[in-house]
C-alpha positions in Angstrom: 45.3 93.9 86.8 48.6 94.5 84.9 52.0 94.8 86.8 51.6 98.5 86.1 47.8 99.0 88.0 49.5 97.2 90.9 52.5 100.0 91.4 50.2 103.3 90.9 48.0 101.8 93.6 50.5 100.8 96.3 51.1 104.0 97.8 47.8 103.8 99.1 48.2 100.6 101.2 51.3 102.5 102.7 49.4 105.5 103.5 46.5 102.7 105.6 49.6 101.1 107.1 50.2 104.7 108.6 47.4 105.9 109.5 46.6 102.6 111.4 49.8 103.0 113.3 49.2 106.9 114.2 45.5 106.5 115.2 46.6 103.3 117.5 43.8 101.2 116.0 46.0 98.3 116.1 47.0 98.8 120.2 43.2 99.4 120.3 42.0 95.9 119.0 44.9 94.2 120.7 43.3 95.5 124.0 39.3 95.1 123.0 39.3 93.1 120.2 37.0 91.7 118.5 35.3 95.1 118.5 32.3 96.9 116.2 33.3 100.0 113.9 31.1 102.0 116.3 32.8 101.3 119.7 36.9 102.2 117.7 34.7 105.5 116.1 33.4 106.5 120.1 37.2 105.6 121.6 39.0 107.8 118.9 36.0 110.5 118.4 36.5 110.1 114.7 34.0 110.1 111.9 31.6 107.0 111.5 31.7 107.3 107.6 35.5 107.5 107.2 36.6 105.1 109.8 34.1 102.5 108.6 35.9 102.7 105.1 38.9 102.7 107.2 38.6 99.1 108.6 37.3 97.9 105.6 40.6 98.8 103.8 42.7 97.4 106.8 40.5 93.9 106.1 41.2 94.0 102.0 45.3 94.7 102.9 45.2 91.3 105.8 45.6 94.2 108.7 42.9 93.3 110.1 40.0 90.5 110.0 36.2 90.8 110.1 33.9 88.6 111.9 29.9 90.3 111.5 30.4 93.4 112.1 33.4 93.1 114.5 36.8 94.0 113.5 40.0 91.9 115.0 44.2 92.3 114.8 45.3 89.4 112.0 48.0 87.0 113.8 50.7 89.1 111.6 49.4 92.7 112.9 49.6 91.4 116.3 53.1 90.5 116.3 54.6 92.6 114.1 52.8 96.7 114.6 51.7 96.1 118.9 54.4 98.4 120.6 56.7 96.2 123.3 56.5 93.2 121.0 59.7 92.0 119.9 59.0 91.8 116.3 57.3 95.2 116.0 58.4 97.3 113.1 55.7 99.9 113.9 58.7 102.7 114.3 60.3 101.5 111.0 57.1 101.8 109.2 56.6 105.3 110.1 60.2 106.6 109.4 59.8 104.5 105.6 57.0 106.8 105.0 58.2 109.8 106.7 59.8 110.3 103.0 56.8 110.5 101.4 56.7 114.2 100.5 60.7 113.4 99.2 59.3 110.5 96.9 56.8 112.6 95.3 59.6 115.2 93.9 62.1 111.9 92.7 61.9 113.3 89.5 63.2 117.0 90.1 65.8 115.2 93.0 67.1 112.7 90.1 67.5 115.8 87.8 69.5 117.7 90.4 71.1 115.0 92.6 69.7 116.1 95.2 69.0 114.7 99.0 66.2 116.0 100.7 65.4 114.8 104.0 61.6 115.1 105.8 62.2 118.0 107.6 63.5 120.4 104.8 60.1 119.5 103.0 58.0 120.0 106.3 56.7 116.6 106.3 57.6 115.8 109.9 59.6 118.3 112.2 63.2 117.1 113.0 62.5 115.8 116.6 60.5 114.0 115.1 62.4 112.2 112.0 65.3 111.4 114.1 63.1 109.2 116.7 61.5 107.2 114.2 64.6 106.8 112.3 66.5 105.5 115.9 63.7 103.8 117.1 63.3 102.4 113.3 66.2 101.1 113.3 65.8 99.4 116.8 62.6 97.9 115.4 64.8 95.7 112.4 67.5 94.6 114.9 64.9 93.3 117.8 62.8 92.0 114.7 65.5 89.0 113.9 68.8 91.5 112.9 70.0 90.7 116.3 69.8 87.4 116.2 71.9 87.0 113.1 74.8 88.7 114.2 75.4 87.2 117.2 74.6 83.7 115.3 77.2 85.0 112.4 80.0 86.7 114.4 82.3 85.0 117.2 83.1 87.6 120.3 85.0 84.8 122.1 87.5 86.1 124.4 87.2 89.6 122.9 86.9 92.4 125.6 86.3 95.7 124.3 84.1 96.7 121.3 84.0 100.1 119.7 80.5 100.5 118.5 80.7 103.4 115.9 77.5 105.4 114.9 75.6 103.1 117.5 72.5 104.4 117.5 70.7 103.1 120.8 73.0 100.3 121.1 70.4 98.2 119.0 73.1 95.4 118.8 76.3 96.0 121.4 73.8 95.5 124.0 72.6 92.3 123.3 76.2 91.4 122.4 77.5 92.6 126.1 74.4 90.1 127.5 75.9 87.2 125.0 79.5 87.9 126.0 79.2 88.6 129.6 83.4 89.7 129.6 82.6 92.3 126.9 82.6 96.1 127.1 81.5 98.4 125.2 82.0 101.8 123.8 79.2 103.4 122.4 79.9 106.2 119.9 77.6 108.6 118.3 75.4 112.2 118.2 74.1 113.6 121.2 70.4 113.0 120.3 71.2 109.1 119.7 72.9 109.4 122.9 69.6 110.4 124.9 68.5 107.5 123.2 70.7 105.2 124.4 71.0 105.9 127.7 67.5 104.9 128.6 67.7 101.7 126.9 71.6 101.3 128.7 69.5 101.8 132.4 66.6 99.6 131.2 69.1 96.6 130.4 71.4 97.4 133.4 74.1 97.9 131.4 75.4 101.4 132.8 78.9 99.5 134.6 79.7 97.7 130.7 78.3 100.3 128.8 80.3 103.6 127.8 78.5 106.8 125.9 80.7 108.5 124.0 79.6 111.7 122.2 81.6 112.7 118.9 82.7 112.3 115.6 84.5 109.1 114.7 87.3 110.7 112.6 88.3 113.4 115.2 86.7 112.0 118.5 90.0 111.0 121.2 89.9 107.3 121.4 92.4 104.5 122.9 93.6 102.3 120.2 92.9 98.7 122.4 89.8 97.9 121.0 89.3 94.4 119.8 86.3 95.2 117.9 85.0 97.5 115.8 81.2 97.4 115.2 80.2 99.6 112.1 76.8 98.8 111.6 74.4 100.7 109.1 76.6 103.4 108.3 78.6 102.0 105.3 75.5 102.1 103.1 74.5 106.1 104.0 78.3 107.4 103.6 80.1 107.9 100.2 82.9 105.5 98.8 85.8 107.8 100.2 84.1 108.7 103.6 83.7 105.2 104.0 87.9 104.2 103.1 88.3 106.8 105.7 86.2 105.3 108.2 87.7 101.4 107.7 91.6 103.4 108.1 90.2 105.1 111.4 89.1 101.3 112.3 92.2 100.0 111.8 93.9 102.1 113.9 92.0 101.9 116.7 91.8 98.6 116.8 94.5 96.2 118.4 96.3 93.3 116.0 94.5 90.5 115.8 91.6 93.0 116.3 88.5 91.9 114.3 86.2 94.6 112.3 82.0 93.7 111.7 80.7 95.2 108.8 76.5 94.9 109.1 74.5 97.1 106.6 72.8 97.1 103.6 75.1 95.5 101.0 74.3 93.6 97.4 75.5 90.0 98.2 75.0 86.7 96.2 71.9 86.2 93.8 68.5 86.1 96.0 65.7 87.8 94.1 63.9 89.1 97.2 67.2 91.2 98.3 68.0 91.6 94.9 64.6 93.8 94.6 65.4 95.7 98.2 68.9 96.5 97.5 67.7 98.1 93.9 65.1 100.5 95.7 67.2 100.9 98.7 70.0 102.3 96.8 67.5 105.0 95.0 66.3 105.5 98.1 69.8 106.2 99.9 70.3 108.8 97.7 67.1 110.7 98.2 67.6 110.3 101.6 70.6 110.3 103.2 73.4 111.7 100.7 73.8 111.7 97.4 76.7 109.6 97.8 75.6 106.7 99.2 74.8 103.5 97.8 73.7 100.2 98.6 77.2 98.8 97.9 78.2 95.4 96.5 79.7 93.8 98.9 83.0 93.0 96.8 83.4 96.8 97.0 83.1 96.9 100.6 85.5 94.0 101.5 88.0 95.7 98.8 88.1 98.8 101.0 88.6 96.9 104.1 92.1 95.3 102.1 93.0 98.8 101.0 92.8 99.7 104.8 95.2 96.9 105.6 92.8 94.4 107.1 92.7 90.5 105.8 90.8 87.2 106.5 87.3 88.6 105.4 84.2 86.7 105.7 80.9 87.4 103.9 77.5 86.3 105.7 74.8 86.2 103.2 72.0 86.8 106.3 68.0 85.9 105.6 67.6 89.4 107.4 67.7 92.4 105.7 71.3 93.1 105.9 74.3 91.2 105.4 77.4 90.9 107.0 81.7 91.3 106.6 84.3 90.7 108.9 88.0 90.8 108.6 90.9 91.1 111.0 93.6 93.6 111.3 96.7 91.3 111.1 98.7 90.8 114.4 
């Protein structure tokens, strides 16, 4: 089929992805696999007909493979959509296609410039959105994120990172377990917070690990950080929030005090990224702010000079975001 067919159709392999994820077919096999279309239909009391049309989707996508008439995880379902694995995206998944119901007005929101988030449409209630997002977002940094920005950046003798709009501490935790003289400040909204503090107890982190509820531009803070962690936040905040943010960082932070930059950001020429940063920028604007962008990088580390930092560094990273880092000069 034409290029076309193949985009009219994909929204269904999305909507399998889901439903997979929200009945817990997947945990299911993982537990019982192989297993007959009978036995998952008796466990989830669901409808023989539907569910057996079900699995046989979840075998044409590569979710799942068939052997008779036994159904079994694929090696990639396994590892990626199992809960407690550490490359599940499961969470991720599910806050993607939370926007459903806000991708299928894109043509009124382009004509009005317009945001609209899952919970103004009814789509999911707002408890709801913000846990997949968090999680979500916790899914892409366990699932290799991490890894690159500890590989990428250089804490060495650096003692106290600010880590602003932290979510759950997706990636100051692991960075206090790679630099065992680092402490952290974590800073965000309350309901990240609750967030946060579970995962701060379940890492033992509670004596290196500070919760800080407020807002970044008006929030008291010390100004003897040596790093500032702004990580997914550039690429969901306008051009002039963001200068605003990058002056706060600056003063904050001590001389010689280095900033890390981690988001979305158009870097290089790689067609895979090129292709996410295009629909990731649509995308930002349907559903965060209608000033937000998936920025080229050149813009970013421009803002950072404006804001009075130098020696920047641009990480084109095989994960899904990239990276900058400059230094306030001492």
């Amino acid at each position: 089929m034409s290029n076309t067919y193949d985009i009219i159709y994909q929204f269904w392999n999305s909507a399998v992805l889901r439903a997979g994820i929200k009945l817990g077919i997947f945990s299911l096999l993982e537990e019982k696999q192989p297993c007959s279309c009978e036995s998952i239909v008796n466990s989830l009391k669901s409808n023989p007909k539907f569910m057996h049309s079900f699995l046989e989707a979840c075998v044409v996508l590569g979710l799942l493979e068939k052997e008779g008439n036994d159904y079994r995880n694929t090696k990639e379902t396994s590892e990626s959509l199992i809960p407690g694995k550490s490359n599940y995206i499961g969470d991720l998944a599910l806050h993607i296609t939370n926007y459903w119901s806000t991708w299928g007005k894109l043509d009124r929101l382009i004509l009005e410039g317009r945001t609209e988030l899952p919970f103004d449409n009814g789509f999911v209630d707002a408890q709801t959105y913000w846990k997949d997002y968090m999680y979500g977002q916790h899914n892409r940094a366990e699932s290799g994120q991490i890894d690159n920005l500890i590989q990428n950046t250089d804490l060495t003798g650096r003692k106290k990172l600010l880590d602003v709009g932290g979510g759950m501490g997706s990636y100051s935790l692991p960075l206090c377990k790679a630099y065992s003289n680092l402490q952290v400040c974590l800073l965000d909204a309350k309901e990240s917070l609750e967030l946060a503090r579970k995962l701060v107890r379940e890492n033992n982190m509670s004596d290196r690990v500070v919760l800080k509820e407020g807002n970044f531009h008006t929030v008291e803070l010390n100004e003897d950080y040596d790093v500032v962690l702004i990580s997914g936040v550039v690429c969901i905040t306008s051009e002039e929030e963001n200068r605003k943010i990058f002056s706060r960082a600056f003063e904050v932070l001590e001389p010689g005090g280095l900033i890390i930059v981690q988001d979305f950001m158009q870097m290089g020429e790689n067609n895979q990224k090129h292709f996410l940063d295009t629909m990731m920028d649509l995308y930002l604007k349907i559903a965060f702010d209608p000033g937000s962008a998936d920025y080229p990088s050149e813009d970013i580390a421009s803002w950072l000079t404006d804001a009075g930092f130098e020696k920047h560094k641009q990480t084109f990273l095989p994960t899904q975001l990239n990276l900058i880092t400059a230094e306030k000069p001492r």
